[in-house]
Structure formats: C-alpha cells, structure tokens
N, C-alpha and C positions, 0 to 999 in steps of 0.2 A: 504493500500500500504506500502510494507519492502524495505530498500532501502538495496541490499543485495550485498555481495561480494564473488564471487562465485573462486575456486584454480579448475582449471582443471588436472586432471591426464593423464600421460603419456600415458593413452588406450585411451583418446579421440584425438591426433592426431596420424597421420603416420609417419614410419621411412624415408620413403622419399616424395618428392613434388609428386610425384603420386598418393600414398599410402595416402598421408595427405590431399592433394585433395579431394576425396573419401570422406576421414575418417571425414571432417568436414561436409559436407551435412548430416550425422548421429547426430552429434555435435549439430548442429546449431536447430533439432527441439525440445529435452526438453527443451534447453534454452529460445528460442520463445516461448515456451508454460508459460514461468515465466514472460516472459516479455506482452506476453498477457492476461497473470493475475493481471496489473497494478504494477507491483514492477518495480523499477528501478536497473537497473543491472550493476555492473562492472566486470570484468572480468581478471583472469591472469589466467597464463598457463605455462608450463613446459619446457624444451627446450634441455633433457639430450643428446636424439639422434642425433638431429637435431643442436647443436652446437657443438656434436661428428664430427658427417658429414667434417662441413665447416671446423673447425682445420684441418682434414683429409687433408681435399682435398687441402688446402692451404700447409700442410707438406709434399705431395705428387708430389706438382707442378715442381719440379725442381731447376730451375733459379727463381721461383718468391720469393718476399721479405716474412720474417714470420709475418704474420698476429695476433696482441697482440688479447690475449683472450678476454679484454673488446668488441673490435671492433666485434670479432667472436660473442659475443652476443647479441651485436645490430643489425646484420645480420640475427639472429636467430630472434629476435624479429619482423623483418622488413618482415619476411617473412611467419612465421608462421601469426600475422597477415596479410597483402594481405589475405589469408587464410580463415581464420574466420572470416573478414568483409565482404567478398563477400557471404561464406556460408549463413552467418547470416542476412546479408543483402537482400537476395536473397526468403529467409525465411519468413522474415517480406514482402516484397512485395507481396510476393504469398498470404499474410494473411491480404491481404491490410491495416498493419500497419504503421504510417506513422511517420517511426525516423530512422534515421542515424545510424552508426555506425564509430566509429575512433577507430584505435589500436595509439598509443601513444608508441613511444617510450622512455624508460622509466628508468633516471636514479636514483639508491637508493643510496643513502647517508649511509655508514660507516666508525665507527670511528677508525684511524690507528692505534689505542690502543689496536682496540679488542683483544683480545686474542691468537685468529682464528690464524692469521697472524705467529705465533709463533709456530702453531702449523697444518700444512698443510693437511688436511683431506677428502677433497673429488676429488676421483679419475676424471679425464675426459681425453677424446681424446680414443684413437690407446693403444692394446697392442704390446708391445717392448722383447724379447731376454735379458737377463739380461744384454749378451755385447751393447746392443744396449743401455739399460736402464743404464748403464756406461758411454756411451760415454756420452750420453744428457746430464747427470748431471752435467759431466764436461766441455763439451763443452756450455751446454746453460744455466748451473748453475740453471737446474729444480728440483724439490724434486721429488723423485719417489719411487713407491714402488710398494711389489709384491702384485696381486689384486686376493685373492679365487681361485688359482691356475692356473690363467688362463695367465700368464703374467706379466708384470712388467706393470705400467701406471704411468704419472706426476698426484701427488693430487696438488691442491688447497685448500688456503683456504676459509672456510666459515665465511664471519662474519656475525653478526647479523645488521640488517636492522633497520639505527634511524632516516632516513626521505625521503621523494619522494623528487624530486627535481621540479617532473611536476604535485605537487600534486594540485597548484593551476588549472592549466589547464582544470584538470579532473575533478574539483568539479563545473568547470564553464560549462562542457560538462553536466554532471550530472544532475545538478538544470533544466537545458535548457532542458530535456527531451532528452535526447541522449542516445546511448549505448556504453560504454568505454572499450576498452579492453588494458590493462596496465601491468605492471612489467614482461612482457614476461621474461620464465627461474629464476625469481624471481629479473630481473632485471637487470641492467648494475651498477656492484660496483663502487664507485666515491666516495672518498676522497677529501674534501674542503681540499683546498692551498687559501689562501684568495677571490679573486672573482672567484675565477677560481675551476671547476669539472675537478679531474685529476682520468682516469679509474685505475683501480687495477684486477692485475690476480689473481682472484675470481669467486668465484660462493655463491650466495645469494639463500639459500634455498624457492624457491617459496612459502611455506606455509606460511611461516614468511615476507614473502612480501608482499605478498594475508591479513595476520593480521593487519600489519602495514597500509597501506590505506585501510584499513577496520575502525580501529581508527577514523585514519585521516578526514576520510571523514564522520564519527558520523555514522559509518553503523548500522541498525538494526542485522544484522546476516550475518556469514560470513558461508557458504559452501563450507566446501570441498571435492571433488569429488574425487572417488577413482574406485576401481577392485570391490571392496565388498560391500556391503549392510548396512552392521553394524561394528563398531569394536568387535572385541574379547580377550577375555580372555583366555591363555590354548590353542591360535589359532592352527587349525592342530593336534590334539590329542585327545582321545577318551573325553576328561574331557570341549572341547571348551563348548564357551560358549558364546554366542552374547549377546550386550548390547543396550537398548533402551536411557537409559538416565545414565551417568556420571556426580556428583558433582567437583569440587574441590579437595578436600578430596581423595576422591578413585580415579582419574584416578592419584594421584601423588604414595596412596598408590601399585596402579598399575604396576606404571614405576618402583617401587622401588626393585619390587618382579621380572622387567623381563619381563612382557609380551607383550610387543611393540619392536620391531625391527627397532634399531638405521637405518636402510636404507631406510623403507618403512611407518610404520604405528606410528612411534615414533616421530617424528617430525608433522605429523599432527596432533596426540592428546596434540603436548604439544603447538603449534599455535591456534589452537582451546581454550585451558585452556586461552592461554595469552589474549586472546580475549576477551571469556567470563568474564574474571577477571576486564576489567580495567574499568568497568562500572556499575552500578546497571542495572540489566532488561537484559544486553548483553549474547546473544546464539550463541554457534557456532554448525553446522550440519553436522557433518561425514556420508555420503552415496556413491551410484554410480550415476553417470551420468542419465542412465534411470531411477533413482528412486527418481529424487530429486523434482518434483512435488508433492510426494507421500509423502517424506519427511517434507517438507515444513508444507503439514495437517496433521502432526505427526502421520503420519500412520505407516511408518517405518525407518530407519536409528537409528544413535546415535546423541542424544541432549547432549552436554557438557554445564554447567552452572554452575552459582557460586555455 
C-alpha cells in the first residue's frame, strides 16, 4: 500500500456545473480503481475555469459588491469538491467500498516576500479592450496585461506554497482511512499576520500545492495527471520524443534547453523534481488520468527520481 498524492488536470473537470457534473462520474472511476488497490489517496485539483467563471459573474452582476479573488477560490474549491465527493463517493458504494470522502477547504500558507508579488504573472478572469484594460488599472489599481493576442486580462501573482494550514486535519482524515480531496486551484493564498490567515490576490500553482502536502504528509508518490501519456522532449515536431523515466540531472538539463512550456508541462516537471528530490526513495509520476493505474505498474507514463 503507497500512500499517494494524486494533481488533477484541467480535462478531468468541466467548464461549467453541468459539464463538471458529467465530467466527474469519468473522474471518479481510475481513481476508485487506486483506491481499491489499497493505496490511500489525496487529492487536488485545478480551478482555472471555474474561478474564471465566478470572478465573471461577480464583475458582471451590477450593483453587487466585488468579490476578492481569495474568496472567489474558496468558492471554487467548495464546489468543485461537492463534485468529486459525490462522484467519488458514489463510486466506492457501487464497489461496496467502505470510506468516506471530504474535500477540505484549503488554505496555503505564502510568504509576503516571495518574489511573485513583485512581479505579477499569471493571467485570470475576462478578457478586456485595452480602454477597458485602462480604466481597471486605474480605477481598481489591477496589473494587466495583453494575453497571446486575445485581449488585455488582470495577472496575479504566483507565489510559491511553504505550508497547508489544514495540513493537520488531512493527515488525521488520512491515517483514519479516508479519502481527502484538498488544495483545490492549488489552494487559497494566506499570508500569516500573527494568529490570524489574511487571503492574498493570488493564484498558487496546483502542482506545487499537490508537492507541498505530498511532503507534508511523508507521501510515497505524488501523481500528476495531465492530456498526455508521457512527457516529451522536441514535443510537437518531427524529432519528439516520449520519456519513461527522468533523473534529476536531465529533466533540469531539459528545462535549460526549452523543452517544457512555462504554461503547461513546465511547472509539473519541475513539482515532480521538487518532490522526488526532498527524500531518498521519493517518485513523482507524470501521466493521464486513464493511465494512471497502468502507470502506477510502470507500465507506462514518466517516473521522475533523484
């Protein structure tokens, strides 16, 4: 039995509650199928659209008051799980398994120093008109910028993730036999002010969320789930080139040459490295969603290791 921390990708849910509905009844059977192989499972998940959405709709409303982005992603969290514990839930009874599930709402802990903050980087919400993208700036003193020609949008920063705040919780859900589903969208940013969690408009890269309580909670293996199969090298180009297993060594000489995309596969090979890195014997497993039982018996995916 691995006790394992599993990063969902944005093609395992829907862009809307309908659509996400559906899309998790798909979801919820490889999962089941890991968890009825005796591993104990936590879970995070993505939230790009789906706290797209709720900004939307809150900057949309009118007369209503603006909605801070922390709140918009506990929102996000509160509902994508409903979601996934009933899939999943639903799943294990039909397989007469007999455990629970809780999503956890779930705030990470970063420090006001990061960097990040200094330097605002990842886009979210509505694209904007560049008058439009003027006025915000100066009326709501947003950073914005134009996003791959499609618009003007507000970035956020990203900091890096140095502690769960409910990590006890989830290790007590955990040990109990339960199934945990946590750091939804990579979590809710929160900045300590003495006893007090104060939110930050932020967006916490879920891989790097999915790493950190993967640590924290001594996982054997953290998985992260993606579009594709395996990572590659040369992706897209007559010269690709899929990879079973990455050391240390070459997925940094990798990054160095280019061949991961700072939007999509770049930041899960290098939360995978931080993974594998901060322990002897620790694996992280880059695959797809249906493949990650197949993965698991090294049948196929990318193993990252020291």
């Amino acid at each position: 039995m691995s006790r394992i921390v599993i990063a969902l990708g944005g093609n395992a849910l829907g862009k809307t509650p309908l659509e996400q509905r559906e899309a998790v009844k798909h979801t919820a059977k490889p999962i089941v199928d890991l968890i009825e192989d005796g591993h104990e499972i936590i879970m995070a998940h993505g939230n790009g659209p789906q706290v797209g959405m709720i900004n939307l709709a809150f900057e949309s409303a009118g007369e209503a008051p603006e909605m801070p982005f922390p709140e918009c992603g506990a929102m996000s969290q509160g509902y994508i799980g409903f979601h996934l514990q009933n899939a999943i839930g639903e799943e294990l009874h039909a397989r007469n398994i007999n455990k629970s599930v809780a999503a956890i709402v779930t705030q990470v802990v970063v420090d006001e120093k990061d960097q990040a903050f200094k330097n605002p980087s990842k886009p979210i919400g509505s694209f904007y008109t560049k008058e439009e993208s003027d006025k915000m700036a100066e009326e709501k003193g947003y950073d914005m910028i134009e996003d791959a020609g499609r618009g003007y949008r507000r970035v956020v920063p990203s900091p890096i993730p140095v502690d769960i705040a409910e990590k006890d919780i989830i290790r007590n859900l955990v040990d109990n036999g339960q199934v945990v589903i946590a750091c939804g969208g990579g979590g809710v940013p929160v900045i300590r002010e003495g006893h007090s969690l104060k939110g930050v408009p932020a967006v916490i890269d879920k891989d790097f969320a999915s790493e950190k309580i993967a640590e924290l909670l001594d996982a054997d293996l953290l998985v992260i789930l993606t579009a594709v199969e395996k990572v590659a090298i040369n992706f897209g180009t007559e010269d690709e080139e899929w990879l079973s297993e990455l050391d240390i060594p070459t997925a940094e000489k990798y990054i160095e040459e280019g061949h991961f995309a700072p939007g999509s596969m770049l930041p899960k090979v290098r939360a995978a490295m931080k993974f594998a890195n901060a322990k002897t014997g620790r694996k992280s497993l880059i695959t797809s969603l249906e493949k990650a039982k197949d993965g698991l018996a090294g049948k196929t995916g990318t193993i990252i290791k020291k």
